[in-house]
C-alpha positions, 0 to 999 in steps of 0.5 A, a space after each residue: 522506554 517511549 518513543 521521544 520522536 514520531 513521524 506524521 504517520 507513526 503519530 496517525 496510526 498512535 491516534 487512530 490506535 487510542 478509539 476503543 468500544 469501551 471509549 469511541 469519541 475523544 476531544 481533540 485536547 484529549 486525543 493530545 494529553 494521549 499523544 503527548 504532543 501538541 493539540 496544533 499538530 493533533 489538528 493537522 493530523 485529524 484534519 488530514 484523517 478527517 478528509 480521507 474518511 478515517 475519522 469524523 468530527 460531531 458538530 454537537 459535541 465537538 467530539 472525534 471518532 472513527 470514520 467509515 473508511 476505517 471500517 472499510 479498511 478492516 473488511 479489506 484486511 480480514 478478506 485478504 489476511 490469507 493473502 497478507 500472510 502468504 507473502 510474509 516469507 515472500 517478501 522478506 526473502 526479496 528484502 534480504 536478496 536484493 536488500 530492497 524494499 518490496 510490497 504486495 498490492 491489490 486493489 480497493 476503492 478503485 486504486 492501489 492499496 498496499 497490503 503489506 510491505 517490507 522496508 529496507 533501512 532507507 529514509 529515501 523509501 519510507 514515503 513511498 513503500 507502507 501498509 496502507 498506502 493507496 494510489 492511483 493505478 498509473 503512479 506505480 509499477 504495481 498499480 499498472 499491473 492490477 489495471 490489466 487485472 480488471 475486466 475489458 468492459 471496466 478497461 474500456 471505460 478507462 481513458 487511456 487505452 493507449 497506455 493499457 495496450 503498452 502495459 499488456 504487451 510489456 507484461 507479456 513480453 517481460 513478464 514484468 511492468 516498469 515504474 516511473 523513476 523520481 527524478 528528484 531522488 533517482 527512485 523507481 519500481 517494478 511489479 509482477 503478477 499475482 495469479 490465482 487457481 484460474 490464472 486470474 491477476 489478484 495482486 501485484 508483488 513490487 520491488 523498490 530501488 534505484 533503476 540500475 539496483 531494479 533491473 540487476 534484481 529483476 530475476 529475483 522478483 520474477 522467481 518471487 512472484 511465481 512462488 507467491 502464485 503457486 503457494 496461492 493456487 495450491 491453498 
């Protein structure tokens, strides 16, 4: 039986699923009879896929079809499948210890891009812990550890240099990175690093929950990172 009810991205993901080769381009009164929800709520959501590059719009034929970020999302996902299936174990084994939502990270166009993920049953998380998700590097705990991953001259560049020299020597300290709590819902996270063969940072492994939740499963997200690298340094 169909699903009745979808979210914002759940109905995104149904959209951007209907393009094909055999049928590229759709009217937005097409894409809606597809749905089967209203041509309105089509419009929010390709304006929305519209302005992040998923999607185009021909001006000619008033016609959508995928964009070049779609594209470029594709060349991400199949250079780092490798990645994405070693964590798979990783990270249901974080979900089912801690039963907290946990995530792996790495970076693409210049922010952070969630490469895969796993949600505990929480709506406070859904928003924030998916596939796909990109952010800035200093909005996350993940984010913060894949900064420290670029080289000096690109951290260099970088305006707050203050804030870079906090991170390293936190890392170095800890062995992890702290997240910025949401006040609102008393949300925080906190990330490891991923390590290749040369000792190299290629992605961040994360764990999400309340502050008092993170800090009791810290060492649990520590072992997990360390197994993830080890798996990556012996492929």
């Amino acid at each position: 039986m169909p699903k009745e009810n979808y979210s914002s991205l759940e109905n995104a993901l149904r959209l951007m699923n209907i393009f094909t080769v055999e049928k590229p381009e759709y009217h937005l009164n097409e894409l809606a009879d597809k749905l089967s929800i209203a041509p309105s709520t089509v419009h929010r959501l390709l304006t929305t896929l519209r302005s992040e590059g998923f999607v185009v719009k021909d001006s000619l034929s008033n016609k959508y079809r995928l964009g070049v970020s779609i594209r470029a999302l594709e060349n991400v996902l199949r250079k780092e499948m490798n990645l994405f299936h070693l964590s798979q174990d990783i990270l249901e084994e974080i979900v089912i210890r801690t039963n907290l939502s946990a995530s792996l990270a790495i970076i693409f166009q210049e922010s952070t891009f969630i490469l895969n993920a796993i949600e505990v049953d929480n709506p406070f998380f859904s928003k924030y812990c998916y596939i796909g998700k990109q952010t800035s590097f200093l909005s996350t705990s993940s984010g913060k550890v894949l900064l420290l991953s670029k080289n000096d001259h690109d951290i260099l560049q970088f305006e707050e240099q203050s804030m870079v020299t906090k991170l390293r020597q936190q890392l170095k300290v800890n062995g992890f990175i702290d997240g910025n709590e949401d006040n609102q819902i008393g949300i925080t996270t906190i990330a490891v690093p991923i390590k290749n063969k040369k000792n190299e940072i290629i992605a961040s492994l994360e764990m999400m929950g309340t502050k008092i939740q993170i800090h009791t499963n810290v060492q649990a997200l520590k072992e997990a990172g360390i197994k993830l690298s080890n798996k990556i340094k012996s492929q």
